[in-house]
HTML snippet that shows the backbone in 3Dmol.js (N, CA, C, O; Angstrom):
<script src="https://3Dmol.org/build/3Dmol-min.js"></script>
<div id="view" style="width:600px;height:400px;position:relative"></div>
<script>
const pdb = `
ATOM      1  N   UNK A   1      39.833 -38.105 -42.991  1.00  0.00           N
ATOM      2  CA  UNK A   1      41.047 -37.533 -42.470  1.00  0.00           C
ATOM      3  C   UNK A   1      41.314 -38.146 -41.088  1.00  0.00           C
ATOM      4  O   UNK A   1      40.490 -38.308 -40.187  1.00  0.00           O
ATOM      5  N   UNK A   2      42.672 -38.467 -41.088  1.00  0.00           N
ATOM      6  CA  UNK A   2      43.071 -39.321 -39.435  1.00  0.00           C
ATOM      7  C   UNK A   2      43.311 -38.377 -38.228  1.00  0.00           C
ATOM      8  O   UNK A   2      44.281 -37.683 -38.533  1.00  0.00           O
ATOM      9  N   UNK A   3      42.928 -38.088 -37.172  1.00  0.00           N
ATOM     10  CA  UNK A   3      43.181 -37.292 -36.233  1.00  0.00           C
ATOM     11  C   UNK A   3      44.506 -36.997 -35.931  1.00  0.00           C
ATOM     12  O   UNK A   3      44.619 -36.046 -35.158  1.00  0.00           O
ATOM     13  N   UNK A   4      45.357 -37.420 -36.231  1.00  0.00           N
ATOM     14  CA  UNK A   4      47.011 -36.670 -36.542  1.00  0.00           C
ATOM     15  C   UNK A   4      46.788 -35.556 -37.185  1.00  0.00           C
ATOM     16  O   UNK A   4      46.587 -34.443 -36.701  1.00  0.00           O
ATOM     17  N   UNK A   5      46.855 -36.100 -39.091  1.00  0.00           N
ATOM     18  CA  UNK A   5      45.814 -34.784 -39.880  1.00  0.00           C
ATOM     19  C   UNK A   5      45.246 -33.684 -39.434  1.00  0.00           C
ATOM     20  O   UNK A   5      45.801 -32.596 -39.585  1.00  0.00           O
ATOM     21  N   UNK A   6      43.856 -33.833 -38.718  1.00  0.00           N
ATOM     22  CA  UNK A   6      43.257 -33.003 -38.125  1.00  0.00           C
ATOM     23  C   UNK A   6      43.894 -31.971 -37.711  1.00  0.00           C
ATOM     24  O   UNK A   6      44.244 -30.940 -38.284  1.00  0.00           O
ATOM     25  N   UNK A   7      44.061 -32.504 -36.212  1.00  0.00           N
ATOM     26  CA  UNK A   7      44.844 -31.604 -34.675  1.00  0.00           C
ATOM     27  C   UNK A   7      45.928 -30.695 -35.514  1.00  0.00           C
ATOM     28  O   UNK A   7      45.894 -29.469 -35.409  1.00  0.00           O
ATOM     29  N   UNK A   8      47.113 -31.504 -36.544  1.00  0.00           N
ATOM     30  CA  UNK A   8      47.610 -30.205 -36.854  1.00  0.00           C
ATOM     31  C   UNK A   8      47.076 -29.400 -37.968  1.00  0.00           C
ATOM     32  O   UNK A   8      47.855 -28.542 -38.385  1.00  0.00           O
ATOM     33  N   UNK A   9      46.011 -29.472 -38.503  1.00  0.00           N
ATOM     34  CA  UNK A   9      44.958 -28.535 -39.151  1.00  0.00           C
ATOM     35  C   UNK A   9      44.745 -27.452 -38.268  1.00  0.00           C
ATOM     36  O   UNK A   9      44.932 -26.238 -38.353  1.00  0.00           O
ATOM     37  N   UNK A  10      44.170 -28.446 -37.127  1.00  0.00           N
ATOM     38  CA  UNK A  10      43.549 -27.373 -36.471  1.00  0.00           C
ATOM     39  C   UNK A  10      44.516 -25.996 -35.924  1.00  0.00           C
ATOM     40  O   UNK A  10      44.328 -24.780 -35.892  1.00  0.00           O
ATOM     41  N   UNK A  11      45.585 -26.874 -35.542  1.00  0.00           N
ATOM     42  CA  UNK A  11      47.289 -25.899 -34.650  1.00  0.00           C
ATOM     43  C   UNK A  11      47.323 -24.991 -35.484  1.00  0.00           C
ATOM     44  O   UNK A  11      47.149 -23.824 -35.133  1.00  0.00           O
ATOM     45  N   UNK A  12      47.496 -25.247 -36.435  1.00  0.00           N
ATOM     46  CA  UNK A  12      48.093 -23.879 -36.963  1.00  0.00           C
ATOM     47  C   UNK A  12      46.249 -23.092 -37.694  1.00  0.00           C
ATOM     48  O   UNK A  12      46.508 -22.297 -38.597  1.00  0.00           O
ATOM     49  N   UNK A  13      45.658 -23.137 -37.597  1.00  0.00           N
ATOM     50  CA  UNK A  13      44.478 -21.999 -37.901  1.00  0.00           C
ATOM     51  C   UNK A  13      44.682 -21.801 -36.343  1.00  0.00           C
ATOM     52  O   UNK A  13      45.478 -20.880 -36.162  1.00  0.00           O
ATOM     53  N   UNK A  14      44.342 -22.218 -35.450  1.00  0.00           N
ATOM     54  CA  UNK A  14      44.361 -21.943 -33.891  1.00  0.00           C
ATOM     55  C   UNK A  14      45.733 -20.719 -33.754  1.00  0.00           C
ATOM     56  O   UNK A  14      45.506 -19.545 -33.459  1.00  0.00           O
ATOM     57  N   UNK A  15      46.572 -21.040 -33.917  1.00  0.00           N
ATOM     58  CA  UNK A  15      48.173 -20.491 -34.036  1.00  0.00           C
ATOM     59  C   UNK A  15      48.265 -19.208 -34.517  1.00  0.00           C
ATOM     60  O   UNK A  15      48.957 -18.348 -33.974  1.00  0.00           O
ATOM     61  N   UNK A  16      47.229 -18.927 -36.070  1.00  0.00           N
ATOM     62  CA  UNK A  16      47.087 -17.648 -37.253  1.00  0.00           C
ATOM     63  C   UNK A  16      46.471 -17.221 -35.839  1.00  0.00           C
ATOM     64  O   UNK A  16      47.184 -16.640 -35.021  1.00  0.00           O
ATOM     65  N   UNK A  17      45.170 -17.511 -35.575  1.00  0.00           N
ATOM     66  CA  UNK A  17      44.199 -16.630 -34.809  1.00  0.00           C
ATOM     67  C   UNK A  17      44.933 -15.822 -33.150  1.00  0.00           C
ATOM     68  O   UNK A  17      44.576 -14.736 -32.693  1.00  0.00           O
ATOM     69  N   UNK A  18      46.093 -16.843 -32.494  1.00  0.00           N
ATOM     70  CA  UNK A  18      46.196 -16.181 -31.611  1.00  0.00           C
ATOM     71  C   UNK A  18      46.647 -14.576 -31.634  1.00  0.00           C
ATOM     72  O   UNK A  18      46.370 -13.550 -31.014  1.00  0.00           O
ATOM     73  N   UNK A  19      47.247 -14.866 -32.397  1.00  0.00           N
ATOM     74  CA  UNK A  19      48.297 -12.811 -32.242  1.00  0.00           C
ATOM     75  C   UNK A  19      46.795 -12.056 -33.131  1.00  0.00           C
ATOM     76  O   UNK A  19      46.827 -10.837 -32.962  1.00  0.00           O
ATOM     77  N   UNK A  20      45.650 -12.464 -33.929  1.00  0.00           N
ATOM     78  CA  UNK A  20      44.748 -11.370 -33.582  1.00  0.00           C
ATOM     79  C   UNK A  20      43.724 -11.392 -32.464  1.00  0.00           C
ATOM     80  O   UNK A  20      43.101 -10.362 -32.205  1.00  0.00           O
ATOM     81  N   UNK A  21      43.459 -12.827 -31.600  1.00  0.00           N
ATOM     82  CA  UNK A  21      43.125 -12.789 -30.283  1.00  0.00           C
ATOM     83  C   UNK A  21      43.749 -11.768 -29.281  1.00  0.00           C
ATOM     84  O   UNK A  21      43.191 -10.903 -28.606  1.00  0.00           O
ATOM     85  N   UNK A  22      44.891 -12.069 -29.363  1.00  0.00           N
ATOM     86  CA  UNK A  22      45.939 -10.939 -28.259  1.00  0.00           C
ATOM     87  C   UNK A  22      45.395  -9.676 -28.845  1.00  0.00           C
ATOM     88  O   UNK A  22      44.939  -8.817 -28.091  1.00  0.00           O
ATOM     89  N   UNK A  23      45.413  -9.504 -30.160  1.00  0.00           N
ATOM     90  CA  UNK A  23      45.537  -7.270 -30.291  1.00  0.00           C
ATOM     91  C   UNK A  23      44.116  -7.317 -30.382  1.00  0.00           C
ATOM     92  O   UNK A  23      43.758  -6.250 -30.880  1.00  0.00           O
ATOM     93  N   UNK A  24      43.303  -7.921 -30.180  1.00  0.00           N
ATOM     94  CA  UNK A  24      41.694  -7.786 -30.554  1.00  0.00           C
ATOM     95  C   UNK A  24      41.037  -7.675 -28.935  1.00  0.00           C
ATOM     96  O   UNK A  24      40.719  -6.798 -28.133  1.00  0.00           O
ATOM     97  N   UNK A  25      41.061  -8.939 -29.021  1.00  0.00           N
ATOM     98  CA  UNK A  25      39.996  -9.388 -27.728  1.00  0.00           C
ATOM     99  C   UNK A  25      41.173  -8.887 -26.210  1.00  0.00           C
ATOM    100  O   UNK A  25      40.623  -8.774 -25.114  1.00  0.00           O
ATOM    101  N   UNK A  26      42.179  -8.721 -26.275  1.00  0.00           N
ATOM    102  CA  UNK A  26      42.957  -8.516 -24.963  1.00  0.00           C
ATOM    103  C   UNK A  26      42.587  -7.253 -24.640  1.00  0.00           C
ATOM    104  O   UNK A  26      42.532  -6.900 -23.461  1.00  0.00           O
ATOM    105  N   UNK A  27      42.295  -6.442 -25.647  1.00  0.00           N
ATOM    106  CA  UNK A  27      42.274  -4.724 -25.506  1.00  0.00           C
ATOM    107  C   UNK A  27      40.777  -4.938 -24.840  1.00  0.00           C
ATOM    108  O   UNK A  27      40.542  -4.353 -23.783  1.00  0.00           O
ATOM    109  N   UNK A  28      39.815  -5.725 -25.411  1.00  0.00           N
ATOM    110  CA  UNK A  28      38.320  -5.093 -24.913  1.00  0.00           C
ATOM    111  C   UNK A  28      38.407  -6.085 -23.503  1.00  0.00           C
ATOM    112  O   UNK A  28      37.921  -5.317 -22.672  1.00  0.00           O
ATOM    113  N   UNK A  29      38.756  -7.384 -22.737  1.00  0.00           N
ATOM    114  CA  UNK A  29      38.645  -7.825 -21.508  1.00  0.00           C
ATOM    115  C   UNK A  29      40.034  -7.449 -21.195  1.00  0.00           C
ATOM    116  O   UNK A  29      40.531  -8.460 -20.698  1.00  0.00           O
ATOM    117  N   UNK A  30      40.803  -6.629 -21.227  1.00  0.00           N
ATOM    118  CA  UNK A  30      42.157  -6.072 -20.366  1.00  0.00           C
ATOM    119  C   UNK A  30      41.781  -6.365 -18.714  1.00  0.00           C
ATOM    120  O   UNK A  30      42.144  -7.360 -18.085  1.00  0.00           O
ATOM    121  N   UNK A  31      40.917  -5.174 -18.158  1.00  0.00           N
ATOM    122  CA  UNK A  31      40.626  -5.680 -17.179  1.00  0.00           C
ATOM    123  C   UNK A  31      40.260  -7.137 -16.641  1.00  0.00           C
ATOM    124  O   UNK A  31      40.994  -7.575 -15.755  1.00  0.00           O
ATOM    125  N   UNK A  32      39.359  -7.819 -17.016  1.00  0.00           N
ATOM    126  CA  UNK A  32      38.714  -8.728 -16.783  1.00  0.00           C
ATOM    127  C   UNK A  32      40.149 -10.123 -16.498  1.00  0.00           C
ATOM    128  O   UNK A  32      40.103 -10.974 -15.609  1.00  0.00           O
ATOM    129  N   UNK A  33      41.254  -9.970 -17.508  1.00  0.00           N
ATOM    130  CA  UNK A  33      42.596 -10.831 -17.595  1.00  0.00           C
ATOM    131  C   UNK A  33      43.371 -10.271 -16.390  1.00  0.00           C
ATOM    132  O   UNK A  33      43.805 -10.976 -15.479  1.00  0.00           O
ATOM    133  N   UNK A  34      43.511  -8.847 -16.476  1.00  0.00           N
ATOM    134  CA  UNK A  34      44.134  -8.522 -14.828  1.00  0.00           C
ATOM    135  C   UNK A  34      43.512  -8.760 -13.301  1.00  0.00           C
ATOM    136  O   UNK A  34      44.126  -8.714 -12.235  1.00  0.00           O
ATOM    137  N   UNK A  35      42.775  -8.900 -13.420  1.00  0.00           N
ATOM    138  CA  UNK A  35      41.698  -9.370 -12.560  1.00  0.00           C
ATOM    139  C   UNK A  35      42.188 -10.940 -12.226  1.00  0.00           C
ATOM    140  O   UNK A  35      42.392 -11.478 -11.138  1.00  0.00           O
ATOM    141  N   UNK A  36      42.274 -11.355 -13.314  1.00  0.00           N
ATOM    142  CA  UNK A  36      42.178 -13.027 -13.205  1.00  0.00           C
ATOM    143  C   UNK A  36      43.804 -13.363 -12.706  1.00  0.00           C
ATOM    144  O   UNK A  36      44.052 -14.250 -11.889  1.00  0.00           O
ATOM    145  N   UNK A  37      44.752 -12.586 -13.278  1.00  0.00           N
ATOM    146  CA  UNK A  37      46.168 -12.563 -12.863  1.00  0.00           C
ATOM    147  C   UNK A  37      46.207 -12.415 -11.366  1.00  0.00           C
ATOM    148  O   UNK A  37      46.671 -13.381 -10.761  1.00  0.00           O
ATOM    149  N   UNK A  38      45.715 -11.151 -10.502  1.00  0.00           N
ATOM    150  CA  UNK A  38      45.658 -10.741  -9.446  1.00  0.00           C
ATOM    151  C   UNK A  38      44.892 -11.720  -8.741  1.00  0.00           C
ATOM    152  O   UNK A  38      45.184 -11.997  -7.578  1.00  0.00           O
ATOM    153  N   UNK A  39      43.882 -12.305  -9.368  1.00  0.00           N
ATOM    154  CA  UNK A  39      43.627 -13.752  -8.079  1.00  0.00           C
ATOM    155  C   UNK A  39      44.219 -14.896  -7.799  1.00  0.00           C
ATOM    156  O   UNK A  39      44.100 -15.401  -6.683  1.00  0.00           O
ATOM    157  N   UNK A  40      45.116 -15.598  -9.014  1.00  0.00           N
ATOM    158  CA  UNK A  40      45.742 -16.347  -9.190  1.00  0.00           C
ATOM    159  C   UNK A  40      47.163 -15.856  -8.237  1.00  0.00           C
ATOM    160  O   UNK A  40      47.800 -16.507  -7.409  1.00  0.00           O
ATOM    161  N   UNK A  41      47.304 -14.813  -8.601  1.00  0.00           N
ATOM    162  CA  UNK A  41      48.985 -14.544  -8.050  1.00  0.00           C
ATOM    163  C   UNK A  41      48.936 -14.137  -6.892  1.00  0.00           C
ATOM    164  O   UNK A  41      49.994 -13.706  -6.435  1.00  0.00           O
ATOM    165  N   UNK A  42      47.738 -14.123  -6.026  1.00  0.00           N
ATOM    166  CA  UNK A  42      47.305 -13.801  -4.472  1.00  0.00           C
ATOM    167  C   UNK A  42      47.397 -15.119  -4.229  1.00  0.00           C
ATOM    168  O   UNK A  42      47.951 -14.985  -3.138  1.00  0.00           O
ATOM    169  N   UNK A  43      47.281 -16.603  -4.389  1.00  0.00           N
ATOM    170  CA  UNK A  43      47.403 -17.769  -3.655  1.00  0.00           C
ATOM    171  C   UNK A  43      48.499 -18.061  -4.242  1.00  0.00           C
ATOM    172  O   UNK A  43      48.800 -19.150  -3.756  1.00  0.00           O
ATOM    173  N   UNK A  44      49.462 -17.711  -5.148  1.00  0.00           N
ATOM    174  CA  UNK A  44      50.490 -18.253  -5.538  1.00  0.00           C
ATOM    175  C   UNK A  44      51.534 -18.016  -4.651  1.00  0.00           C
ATOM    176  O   UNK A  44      51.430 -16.973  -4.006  1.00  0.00           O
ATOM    177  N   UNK A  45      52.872 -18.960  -4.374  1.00  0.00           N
ATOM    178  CA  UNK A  45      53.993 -19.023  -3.500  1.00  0.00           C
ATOM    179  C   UNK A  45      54.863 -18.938  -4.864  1.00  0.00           C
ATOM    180  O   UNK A  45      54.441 -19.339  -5.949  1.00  0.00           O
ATOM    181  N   UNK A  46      56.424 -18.229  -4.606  1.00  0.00           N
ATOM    182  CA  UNK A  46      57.687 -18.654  -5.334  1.00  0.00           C
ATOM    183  C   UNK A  46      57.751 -20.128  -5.622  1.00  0.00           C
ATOM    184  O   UNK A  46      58.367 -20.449  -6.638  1.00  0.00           O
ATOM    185  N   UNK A  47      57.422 -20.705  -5.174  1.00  0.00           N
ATOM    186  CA  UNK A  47      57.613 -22.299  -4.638  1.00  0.00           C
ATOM    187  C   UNK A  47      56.484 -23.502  -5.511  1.00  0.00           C
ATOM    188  O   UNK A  47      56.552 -24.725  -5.627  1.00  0.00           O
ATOM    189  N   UNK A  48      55.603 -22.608  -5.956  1.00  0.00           N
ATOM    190  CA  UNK A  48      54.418 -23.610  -5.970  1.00  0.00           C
ATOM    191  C   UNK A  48      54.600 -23.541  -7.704  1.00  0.00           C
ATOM    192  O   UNK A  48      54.943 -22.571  -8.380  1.00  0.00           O
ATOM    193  N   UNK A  49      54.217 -25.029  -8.182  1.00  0.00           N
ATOM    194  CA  UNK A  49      54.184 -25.178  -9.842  1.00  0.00           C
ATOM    195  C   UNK A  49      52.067 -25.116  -9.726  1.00  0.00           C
ATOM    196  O   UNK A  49      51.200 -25.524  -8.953  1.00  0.00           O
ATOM    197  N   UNK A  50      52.167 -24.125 -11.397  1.00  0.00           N
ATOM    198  CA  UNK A  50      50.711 -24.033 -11.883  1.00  0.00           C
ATOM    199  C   UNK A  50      50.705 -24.852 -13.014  1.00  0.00           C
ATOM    200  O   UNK A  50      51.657 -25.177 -13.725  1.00  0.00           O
ATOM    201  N   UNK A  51      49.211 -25.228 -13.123  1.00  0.00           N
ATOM    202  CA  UNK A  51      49.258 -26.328 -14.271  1.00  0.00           C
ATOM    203  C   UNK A  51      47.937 -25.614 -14.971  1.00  0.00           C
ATOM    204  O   UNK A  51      46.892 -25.376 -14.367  1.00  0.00           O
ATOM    205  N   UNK A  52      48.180 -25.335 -16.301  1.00  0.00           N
ATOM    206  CA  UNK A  52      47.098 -24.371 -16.682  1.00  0.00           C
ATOM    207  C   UNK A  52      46.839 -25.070 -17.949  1.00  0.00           C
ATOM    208  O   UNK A  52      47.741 -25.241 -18.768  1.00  0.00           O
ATOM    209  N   UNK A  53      45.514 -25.523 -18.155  1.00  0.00           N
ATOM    210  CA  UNK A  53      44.925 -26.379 -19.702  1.00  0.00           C
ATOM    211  C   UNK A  53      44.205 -25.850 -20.694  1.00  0.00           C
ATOM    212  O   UNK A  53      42.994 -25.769 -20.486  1.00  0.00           O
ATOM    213  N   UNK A  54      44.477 -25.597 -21.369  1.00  0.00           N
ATOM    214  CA  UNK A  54      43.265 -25.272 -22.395  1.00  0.00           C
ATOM    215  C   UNK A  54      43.255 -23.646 -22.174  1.00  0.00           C
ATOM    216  O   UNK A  54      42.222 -23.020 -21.938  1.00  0.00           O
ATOM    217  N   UNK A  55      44.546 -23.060 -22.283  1.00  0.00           N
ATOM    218  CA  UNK A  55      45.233 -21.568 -21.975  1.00  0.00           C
ATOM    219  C   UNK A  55      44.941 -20.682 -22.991  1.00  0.00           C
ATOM    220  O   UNK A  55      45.284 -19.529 -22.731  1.00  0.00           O
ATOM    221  N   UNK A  56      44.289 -20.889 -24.327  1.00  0.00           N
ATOM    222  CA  UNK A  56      44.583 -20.031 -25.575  1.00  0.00           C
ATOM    223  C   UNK A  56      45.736 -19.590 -25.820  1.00  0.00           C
ATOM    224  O   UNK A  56      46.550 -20.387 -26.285  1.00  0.00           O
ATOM    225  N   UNK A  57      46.111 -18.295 -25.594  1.00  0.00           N
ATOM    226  CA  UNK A  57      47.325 -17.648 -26.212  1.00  0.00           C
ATOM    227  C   UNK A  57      47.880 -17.600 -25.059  1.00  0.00           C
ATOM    228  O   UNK A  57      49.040 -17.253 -25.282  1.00  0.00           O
ATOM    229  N   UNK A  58      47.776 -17.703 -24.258  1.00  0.00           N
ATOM    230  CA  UNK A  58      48.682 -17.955 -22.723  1.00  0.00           C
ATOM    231  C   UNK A  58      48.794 -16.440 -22.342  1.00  0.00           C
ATOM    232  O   UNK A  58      49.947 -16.041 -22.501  1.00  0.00           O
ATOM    233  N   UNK A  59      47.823 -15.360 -21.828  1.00  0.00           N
ATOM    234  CA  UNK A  59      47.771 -14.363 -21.705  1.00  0.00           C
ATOM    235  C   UNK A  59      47.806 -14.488 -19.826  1.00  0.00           C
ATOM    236  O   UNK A  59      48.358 -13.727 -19.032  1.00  0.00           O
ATOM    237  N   UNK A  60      47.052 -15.653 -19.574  1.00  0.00           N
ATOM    238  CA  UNK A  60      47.093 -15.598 -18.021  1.00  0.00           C
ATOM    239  C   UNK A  60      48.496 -16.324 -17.261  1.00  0.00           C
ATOM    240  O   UNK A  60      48.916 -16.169 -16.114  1.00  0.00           O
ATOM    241  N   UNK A  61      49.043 -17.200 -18.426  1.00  0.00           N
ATOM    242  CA  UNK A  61      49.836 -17.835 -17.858  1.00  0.00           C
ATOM    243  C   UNK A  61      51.021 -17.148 -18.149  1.00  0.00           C
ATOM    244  O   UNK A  61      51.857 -17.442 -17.294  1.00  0.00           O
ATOM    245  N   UNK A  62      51.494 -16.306 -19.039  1.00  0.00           N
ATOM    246  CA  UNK A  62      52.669 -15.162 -18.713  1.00  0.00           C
ATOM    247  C   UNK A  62      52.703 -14.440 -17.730  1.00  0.00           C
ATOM    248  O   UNK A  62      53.714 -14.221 -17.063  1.00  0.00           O
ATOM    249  N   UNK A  63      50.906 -13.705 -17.402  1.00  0.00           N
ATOM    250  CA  UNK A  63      50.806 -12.997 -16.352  1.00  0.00           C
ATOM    251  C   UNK A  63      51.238 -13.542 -14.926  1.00  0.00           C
ATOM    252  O   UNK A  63      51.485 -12.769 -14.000  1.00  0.00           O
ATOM    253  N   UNK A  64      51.298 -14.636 -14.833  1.00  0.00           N
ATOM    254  CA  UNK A  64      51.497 -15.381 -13.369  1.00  0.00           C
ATOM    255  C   UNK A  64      52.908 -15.622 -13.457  1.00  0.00           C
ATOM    256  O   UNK A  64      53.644 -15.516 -12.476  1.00  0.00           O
ATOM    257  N   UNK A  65      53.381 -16.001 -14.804  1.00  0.00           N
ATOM    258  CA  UNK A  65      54.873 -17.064 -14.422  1.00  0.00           C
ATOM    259  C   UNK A  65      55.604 -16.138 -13.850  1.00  0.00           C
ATOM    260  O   UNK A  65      56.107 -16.920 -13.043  1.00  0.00           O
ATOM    261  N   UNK A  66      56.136 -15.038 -13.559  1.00  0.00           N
ATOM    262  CA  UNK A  66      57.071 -14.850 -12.812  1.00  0.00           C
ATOM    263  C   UNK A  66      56.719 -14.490 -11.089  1.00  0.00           C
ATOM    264  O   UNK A  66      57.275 -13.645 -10.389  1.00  0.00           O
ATOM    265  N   UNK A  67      55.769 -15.305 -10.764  1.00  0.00           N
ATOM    266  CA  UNK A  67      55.150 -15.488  -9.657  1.00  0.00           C
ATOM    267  C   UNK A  67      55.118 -17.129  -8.841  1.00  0.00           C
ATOM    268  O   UNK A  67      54.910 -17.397  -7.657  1.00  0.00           O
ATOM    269  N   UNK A  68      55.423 -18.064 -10.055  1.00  0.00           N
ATOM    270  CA  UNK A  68      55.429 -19.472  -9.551  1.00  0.00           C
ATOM    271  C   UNK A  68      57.095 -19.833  -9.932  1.00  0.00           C
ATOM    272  O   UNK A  68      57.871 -19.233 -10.676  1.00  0.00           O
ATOM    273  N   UNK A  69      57.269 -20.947  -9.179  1.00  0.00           N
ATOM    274  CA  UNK A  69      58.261 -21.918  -9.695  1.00  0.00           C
ATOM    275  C   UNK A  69      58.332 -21.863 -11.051  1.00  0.00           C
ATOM    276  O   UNK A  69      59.132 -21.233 -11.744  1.00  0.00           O
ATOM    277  N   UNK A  70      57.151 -22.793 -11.481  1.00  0.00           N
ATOM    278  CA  UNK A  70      57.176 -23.456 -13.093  1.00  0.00           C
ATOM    279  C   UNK A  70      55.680 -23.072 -12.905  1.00  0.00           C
ATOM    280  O   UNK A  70      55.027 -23.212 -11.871  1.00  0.00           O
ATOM    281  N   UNK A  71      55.132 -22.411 -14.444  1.00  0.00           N
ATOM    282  CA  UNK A  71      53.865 -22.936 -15.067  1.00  0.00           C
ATOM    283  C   UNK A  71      53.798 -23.781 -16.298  1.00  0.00           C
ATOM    284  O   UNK A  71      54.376 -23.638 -17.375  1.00  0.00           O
ATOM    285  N   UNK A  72      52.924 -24.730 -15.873  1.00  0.00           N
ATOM    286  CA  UNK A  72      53.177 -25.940 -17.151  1.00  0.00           C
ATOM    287  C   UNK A  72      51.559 -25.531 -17.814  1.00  0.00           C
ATOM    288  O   UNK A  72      50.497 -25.189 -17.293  1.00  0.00           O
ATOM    289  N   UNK A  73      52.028 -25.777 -19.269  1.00  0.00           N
ATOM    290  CA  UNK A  73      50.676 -25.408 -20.167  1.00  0.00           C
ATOM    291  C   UNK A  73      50.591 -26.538 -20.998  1.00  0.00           C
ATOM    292  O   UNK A  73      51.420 -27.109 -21.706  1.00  0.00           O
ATOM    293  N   UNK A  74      49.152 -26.773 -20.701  1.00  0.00           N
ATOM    294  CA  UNK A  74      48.717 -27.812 -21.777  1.00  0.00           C
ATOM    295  C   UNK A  74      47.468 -27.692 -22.785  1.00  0.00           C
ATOM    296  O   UNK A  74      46.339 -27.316 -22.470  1.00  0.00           O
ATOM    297  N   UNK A  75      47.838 -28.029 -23.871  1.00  0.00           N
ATOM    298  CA  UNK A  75      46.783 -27.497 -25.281  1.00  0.00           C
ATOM    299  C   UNK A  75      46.488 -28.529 -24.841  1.00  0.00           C
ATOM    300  O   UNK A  75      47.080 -29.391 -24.190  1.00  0.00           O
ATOM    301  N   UNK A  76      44.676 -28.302 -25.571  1.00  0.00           N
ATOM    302  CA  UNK A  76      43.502 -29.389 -25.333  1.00  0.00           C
ATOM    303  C   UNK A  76      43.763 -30.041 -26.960  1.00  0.00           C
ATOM    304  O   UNK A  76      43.403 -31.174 -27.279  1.00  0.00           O
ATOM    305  N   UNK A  77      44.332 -29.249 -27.719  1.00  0.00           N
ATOM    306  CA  UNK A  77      44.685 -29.956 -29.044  1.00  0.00           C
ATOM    307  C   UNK A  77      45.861 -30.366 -29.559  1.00  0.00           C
ATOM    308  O   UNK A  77      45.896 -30.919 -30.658  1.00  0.00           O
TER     309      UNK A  77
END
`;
const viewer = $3Dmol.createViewer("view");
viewer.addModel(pdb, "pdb");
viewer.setStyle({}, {cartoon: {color: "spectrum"}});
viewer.zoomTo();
viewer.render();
</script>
């Protein structure tokens, strides 16, 4: 199989899993993600772009965007 193939193999099983990542795993580290929001959005300016990689379901990077300019997200796949 050619790594084109693959990666979108992988996207969409990755893709099924996020929305039961979010109602699963968000409920038991809730805290632990607000936590991580509240440190991030303590050095953040209106002004400043975040560049966030390898985000999963983008639970931290919703939490921030209406705190930066732009957050740019990039899948590792």
């Amino acid at each position: 199989m050619d790594d084109t193939t693959r990666q979108q193999k992988e996207r969409i099983i990755w893709d099924k899993q996020a929305s039961r990542y979010d109602d699963h795993v968000f409920k038991i580290y809730m805290n632990a993600y607000d936590l991580s929001i509240e440190k991030v959005r303590s050095v953040l300016a209106p002004d400043r772009q975040v560049l966030e990689i390898g985000c999963g379901s983008g639970i931290i990077a919703l939490g921030i965007d209406p705190y930066a300019k732009q957050v740019i997200v990039r899948r590792l796949i």
